[in-house]
N, C-alpha and C positions, 0 to 999 in steps of 0.2 A: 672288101665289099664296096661295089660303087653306090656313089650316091644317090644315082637314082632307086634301087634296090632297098636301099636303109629308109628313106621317103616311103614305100611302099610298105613296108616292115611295120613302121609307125602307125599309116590308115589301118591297118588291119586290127591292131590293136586298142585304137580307137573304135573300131567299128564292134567289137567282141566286148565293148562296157555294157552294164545296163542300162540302159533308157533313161534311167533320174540320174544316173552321174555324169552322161554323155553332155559336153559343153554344150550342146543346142537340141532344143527338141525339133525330132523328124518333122511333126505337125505343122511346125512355124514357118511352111515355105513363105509367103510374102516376107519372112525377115532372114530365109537363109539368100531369097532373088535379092533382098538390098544390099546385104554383106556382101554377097556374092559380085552383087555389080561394085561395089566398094573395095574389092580385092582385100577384104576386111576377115574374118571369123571374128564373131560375137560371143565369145564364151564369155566374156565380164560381165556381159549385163543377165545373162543366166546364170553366173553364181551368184549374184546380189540379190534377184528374185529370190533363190532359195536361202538366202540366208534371213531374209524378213519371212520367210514362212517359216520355218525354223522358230524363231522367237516371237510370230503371233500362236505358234502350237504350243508352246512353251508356257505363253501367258495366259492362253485360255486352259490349261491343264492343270495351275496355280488357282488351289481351289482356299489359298487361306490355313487359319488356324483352327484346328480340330477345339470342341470342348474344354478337353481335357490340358492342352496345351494353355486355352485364356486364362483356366483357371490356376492352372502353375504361373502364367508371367503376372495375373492380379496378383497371386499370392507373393510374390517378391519383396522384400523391406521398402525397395527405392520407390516400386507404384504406392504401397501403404501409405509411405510416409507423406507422398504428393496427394493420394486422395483428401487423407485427414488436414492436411495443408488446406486445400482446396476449400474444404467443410468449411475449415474455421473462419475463412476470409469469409466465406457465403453471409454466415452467422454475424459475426464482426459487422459486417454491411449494412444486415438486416437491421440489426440492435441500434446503429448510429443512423440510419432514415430512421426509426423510432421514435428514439429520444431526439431528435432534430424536429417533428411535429410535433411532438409534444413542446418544446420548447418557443414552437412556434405558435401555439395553441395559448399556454400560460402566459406568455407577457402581450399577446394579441389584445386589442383591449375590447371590453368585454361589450355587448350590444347590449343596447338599452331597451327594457322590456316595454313593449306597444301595449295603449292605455287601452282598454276598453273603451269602445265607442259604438253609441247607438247611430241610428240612422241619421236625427238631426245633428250629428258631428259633425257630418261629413258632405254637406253641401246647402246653400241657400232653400230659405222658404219662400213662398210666395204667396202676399194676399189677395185674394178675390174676393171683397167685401159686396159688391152690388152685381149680383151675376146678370144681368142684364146689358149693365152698361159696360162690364167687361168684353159680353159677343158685339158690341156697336148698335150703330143705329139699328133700330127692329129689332133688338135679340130676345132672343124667349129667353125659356126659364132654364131649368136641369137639364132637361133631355137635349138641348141644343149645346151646352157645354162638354159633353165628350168629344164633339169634335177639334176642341181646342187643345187635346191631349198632347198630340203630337209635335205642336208648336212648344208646348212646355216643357218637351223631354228634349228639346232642341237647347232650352236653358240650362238643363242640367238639376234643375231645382230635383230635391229630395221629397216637398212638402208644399203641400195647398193649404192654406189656412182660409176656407169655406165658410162666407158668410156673415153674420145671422141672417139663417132661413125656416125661424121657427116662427108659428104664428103670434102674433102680439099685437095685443090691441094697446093700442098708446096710454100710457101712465094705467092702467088695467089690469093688476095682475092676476084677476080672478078669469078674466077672459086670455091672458099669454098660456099659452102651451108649448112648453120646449121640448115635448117630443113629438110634436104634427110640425109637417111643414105645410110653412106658407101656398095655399092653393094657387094664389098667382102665381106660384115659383113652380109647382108641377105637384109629382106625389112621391111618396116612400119608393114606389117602386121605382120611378126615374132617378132617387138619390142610390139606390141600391145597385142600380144600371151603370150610375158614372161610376158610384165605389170601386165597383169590380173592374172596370174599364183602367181606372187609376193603377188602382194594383200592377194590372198587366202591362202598365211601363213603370214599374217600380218606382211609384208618386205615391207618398200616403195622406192621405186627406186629413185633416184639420177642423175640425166646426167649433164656428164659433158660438158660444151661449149665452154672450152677456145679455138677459133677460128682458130688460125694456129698453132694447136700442131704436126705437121711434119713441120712446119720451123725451121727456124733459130730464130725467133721472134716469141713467141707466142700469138703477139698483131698486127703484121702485123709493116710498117712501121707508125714513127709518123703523120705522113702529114695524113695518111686514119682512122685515129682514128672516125672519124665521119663517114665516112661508117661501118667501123666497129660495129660503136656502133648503129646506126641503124640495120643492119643486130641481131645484140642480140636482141634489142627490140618487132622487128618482132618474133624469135624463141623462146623467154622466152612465147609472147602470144602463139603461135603455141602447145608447149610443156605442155602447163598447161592445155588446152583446150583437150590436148592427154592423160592427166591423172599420167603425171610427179609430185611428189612431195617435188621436188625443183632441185639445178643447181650447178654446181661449177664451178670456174672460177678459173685458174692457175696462179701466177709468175703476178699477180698484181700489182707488184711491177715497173714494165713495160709500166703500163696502161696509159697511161698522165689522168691526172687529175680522176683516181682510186675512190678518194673517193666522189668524186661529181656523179662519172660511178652509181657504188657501192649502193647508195643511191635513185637513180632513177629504178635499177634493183630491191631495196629492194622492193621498193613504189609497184612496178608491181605484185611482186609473193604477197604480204600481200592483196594487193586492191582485189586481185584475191580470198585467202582464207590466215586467218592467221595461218592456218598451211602447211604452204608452209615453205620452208629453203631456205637459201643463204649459200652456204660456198666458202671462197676466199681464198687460197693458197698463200705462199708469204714468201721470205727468209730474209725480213727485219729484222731491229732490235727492239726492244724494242716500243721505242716511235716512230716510223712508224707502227706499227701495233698498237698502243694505237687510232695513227688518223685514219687509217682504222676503230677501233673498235666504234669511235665516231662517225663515218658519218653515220653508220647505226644499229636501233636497232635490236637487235635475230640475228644479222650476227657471223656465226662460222668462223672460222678463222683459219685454220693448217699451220703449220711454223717448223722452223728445229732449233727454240729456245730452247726447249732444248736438243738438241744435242750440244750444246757448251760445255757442260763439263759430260761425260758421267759415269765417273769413280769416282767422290767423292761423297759422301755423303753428306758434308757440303755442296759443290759446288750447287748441285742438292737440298738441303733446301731452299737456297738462290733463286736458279732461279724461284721453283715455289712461296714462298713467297713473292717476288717482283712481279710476274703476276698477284697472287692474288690481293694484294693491289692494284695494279694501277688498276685492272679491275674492285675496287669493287664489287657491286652486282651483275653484267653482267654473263651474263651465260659464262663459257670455253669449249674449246673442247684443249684434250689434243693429240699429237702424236710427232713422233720426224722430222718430212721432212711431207712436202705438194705433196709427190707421192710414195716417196722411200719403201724401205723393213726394218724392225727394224736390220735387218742383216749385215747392210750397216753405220748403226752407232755404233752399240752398242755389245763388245764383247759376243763373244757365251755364257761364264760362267755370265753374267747378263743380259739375254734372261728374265730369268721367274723373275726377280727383276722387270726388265721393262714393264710385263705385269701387275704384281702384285699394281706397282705405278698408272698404268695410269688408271687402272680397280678404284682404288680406291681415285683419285683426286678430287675434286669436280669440274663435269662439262662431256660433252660427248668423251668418249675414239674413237679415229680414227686409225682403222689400214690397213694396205694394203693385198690382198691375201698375205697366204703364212707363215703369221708373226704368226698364231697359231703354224703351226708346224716347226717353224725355219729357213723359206727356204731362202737361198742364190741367192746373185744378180748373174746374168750372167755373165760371163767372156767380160772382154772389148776385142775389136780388137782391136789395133790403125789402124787409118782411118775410122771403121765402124760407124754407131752409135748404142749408146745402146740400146740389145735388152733386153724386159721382161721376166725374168724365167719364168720357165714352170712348171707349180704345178706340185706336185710330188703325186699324186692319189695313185698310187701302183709302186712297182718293173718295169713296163712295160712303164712308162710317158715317160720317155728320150730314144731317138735314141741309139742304138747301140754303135754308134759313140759318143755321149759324156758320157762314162764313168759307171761304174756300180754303180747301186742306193743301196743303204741296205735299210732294211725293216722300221726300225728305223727312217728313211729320212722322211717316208712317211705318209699319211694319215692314209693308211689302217692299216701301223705299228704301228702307237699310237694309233690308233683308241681302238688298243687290251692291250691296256697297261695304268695302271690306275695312273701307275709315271711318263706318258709322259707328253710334254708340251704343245702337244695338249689338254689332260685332266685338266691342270691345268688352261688351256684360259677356256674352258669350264665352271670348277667352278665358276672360277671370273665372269664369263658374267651372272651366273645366281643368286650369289650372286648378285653381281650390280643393277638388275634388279627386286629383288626384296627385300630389306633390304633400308628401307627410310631413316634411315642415310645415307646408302653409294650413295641413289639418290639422294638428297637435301639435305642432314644435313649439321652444321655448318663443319669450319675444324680448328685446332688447333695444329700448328705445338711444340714438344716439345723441350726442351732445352736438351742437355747434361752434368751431373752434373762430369765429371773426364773424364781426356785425354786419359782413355780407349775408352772412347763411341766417340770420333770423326768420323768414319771410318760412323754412323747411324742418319739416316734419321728416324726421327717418329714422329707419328701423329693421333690425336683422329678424327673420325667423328661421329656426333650426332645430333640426332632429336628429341626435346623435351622430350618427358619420354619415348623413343623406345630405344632398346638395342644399346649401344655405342661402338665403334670399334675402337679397336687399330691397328696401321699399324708400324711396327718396320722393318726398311728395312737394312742390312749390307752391305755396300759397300766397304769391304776391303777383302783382300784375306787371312784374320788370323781371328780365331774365336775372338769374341768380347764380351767381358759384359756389359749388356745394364745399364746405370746409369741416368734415370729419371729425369728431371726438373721441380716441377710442379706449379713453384712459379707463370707465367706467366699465367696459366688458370683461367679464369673466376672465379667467387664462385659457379654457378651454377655444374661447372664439375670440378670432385675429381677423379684421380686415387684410387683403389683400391690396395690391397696388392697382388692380385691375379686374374688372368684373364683367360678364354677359350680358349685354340688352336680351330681353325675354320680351317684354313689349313699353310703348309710350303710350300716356293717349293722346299725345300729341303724330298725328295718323305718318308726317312728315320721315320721322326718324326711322330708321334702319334699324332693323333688328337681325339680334343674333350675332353683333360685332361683339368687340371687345372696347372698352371703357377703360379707361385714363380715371382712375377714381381718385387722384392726387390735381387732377385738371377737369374735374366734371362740372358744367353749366347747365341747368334746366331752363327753358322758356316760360313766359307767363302763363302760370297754371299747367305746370306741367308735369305728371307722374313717370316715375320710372320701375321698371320692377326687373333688378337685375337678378342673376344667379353667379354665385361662383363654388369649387369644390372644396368638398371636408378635405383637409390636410390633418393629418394624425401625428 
């Protein structure tokens, strides 16, 4: 056979396949024109298409394990044995984070349970003895004092201690009535007005009742102590029933038989609600005010103890550390006089020492109008008696006649100025109020280790595992280097080498740095109040 013939032979039996075996589909001409101009046949790349269909038919036709099938390959020793394996690690896991909290729970140490605390815990009070002179020049009576509300909630104060605004006719006591108010002052219904007003910035109001505060006795004579002391009984019910929450009584000191009085007044406001107050006034000494503090419990107590020594350091460690002790656990209230202005005892240049200490004492800070921004007693007359300054609001409070105010003086002046000492009463009340050491926590006063640090007064407060506060106060008029004692603290509390400025009142320094307390120097008269954290 010729070649050509054998050639021919072959087309034909290519052409007599079927269509899916044939190397190129009829349909493909644009790819049999390309072969074609290639002097090529394409039959490789059409078996390679069919064999990827082939094996996508294949896979999609692969539907898996039946039923019947999982349950025979579960049922196998080798998967059993891996599930039960499996379990047991799960469990094992489980059991060791378990006992791992727990472990970590048990030697955790344990938190210290928060004291019960009434209202006057937990931030300063504030007096408004002559409501007049409080609103400034031209102030009326009650109904004009609710607009001072707002300025007060600006302090942070918890409590107003209101007054006396009962009527009394001087040394009189058949004409004092301690449940009318004074008609110069306004009526029931304008005290009823601020009450409610007060409440609604969470202020609770205070009256005071010491019964003949325009005589000569502020108890009346001794012979009428029983009327007298009836006459309170009646007005303590009257006043609580009027939504009073609590009372103070003046110069108890006076009282005959004070602390028997003292404890039947207590008995009244608690039986009523135990958050009710008593605070008694009083210039005794030491162990006269211990027996006051004994006759009755929750009784606060403001006194001009320490104003006895104003200007040392050492002096002023000693006085509140002996009050501490002898009061033990008993709650304090700290201030320097039972009415007065802090202006009145204590030089101008240790103004902001003394807000700074009493802000941060343990027990509730008492201060009077005024004492945020420095105001000055009134000028005595001789023969007159004394009258109460007259808050210094703005440039415009004082008459004419008594002399020109600078801006500096006043409310509205430091209001704008964030190194006044009105700003700095501010911080302290707000710190106080809410930093649980400096509400409750323990207090531990430090030693001075060299005859530089005499001049300073310091001391830690702290609350279980809450941030710890240092109070470093200078009481000398030369800068001072503070030299540490910490042999006397507990083991639970340890100075650290370095502490937080939280604020100065010295307006210069930086706050919020960190403190070299191994190289720390105070300015004259200068407070510091640092922070640093519980270490466990």
């Amino acid at each position: 056979m010729s070649l050509d013939a054998e050639v021919d032979m072959k087309e034909v039996e290519l052409n007599e396949l079927e269509p899916e075996k044939q190397p190129m589909n009829a349909a493909s001409g644009a790819a049999m024109a390309v072969a074609g101009g290639g002097g090529e046949k394409n039959g490789l790349v059409k078996i390679k298409v069919a064999e990827d269909d082939a094996r996508a038919e294949a896979a999609a036709k692969f539907t898996g394990l039946s039923k019947e099938e999982l349950l025979k390959v579960a049922g196998s020793p080798g998967w059993v044995r891996t599930r039960w394996a499996l379990l047991l690690l799960f469990w094992l896991g489980w059991l060791g984070m378990l006992a791992g909290a727990v472990v970590i729970i048990v030697r955790a140490p344990r938190c210290r349970e928060l004291p019960a605390q009434k209202w006057w815990h937990k931030g300063a009070l504030y007096r408004i003895g002559d409501v007049r002179a409080f609103q400034g020049s031209g102030g009326g009576g009650l109904a004009g004092l609710r607009e001072h509300l707002d300025y007060l909630s600006t302090l942070k104060v918890k409590g107003v201690v209101l007054g006396p605004i009962h009527k009394n006719q001087k040394d009189d006591v058949e004409q004092t009535d301690l449940e009318l108010i004074d008609p110069t002052l306004g009526s029931k219904e304008d005290f009823d007005s601020f009450l409610q007003s007060a409440k609604k910035k969470s202020i609770q109001v205070i009256l005071d009742l010491t019964p003949n505060y325009r005589g000569a006795d502020s108890w009346f004579l001794p012979t009428q102590v029983d009327l007298v002391a009836s006459k309170v009984k009646a007005a303590l019910q009257f006043w609580l029933q009027a939504g009073v929450h609590g009372f103070q009584f003046r110069d108890v000191e006076n009282l005959t038989n004070a602390s028997s009085f003292l404890a039947e007044w207590q008995n009244i406001t608690k039986n009523f609600s135990e958050d009710r107050l008593l605070i008694a006034g009083t210039d005794s000494n030491l162990q006269q005010i211990l027996n006051l503090l004994e006759s009755s419990e929750d009784l606060l107590l403001t006194s001009s103890y320490l104003s006895n020594s104003v200007a040392l350091g050492e002096n002023v460690k000693l006085l509140v550390t002996q009050y501490l002790n002898a009061t033990g656990s008993g709650w304090c209230s700290w201030s320097l006089s039972q009415a007065g202005l802090l202006t009145s005892f204590v030089p101008t240049p240790l103004l902001r020492l003394y807000q700074l200490l009493l802000f941060t004492l343990p027990g509730t800070p008492v201060f009077s109008y005024g004492d945020e921004i420095g105001l000055e007693a009134a000028a005595v007359v001789p023969g007159q008696p004394a009258e109460a300054p007259v808050m210094l609001w703005d440039e415009s409070s004082l008459p004419n006649t008594a002399g020109p105010v600078s801006a500096n003086m006043t409310v509205k002046g430091q209001n704008e100025d964030p190194g006044s000492l009105l700003s700095l009463f501010r911080k302290l009340s707000d710190h106080r109020g809410k930093e649980r050491s400096l509400l409750h926590g323990d207090f531990h006063a430090l030693s001075s280790s060299s005859s530089s640090s005499l001049g300073l007064f310091s001391y830690i407060r702290h609350w279980d595992q809450n941030e710890r506060y240092l109070v470093v106060l200078n009481f000398r008029d030369t800068r001072v280097l503070a030299r540490f004692e910490t042999s006397n603290l507990p083991p639970s509390i340890s100075l650290p080498d370095s502490a937080v400025l939280l604020l100065s009142t010295q307006p210069g320094r930086q706050e919020d740095v960190s403190l070299d307390l191994k190289h720390l120097s105070l300015e004259p008269y200068e407070g510091l109040l640092m922070h640093f954290p519980y270490v466990g």
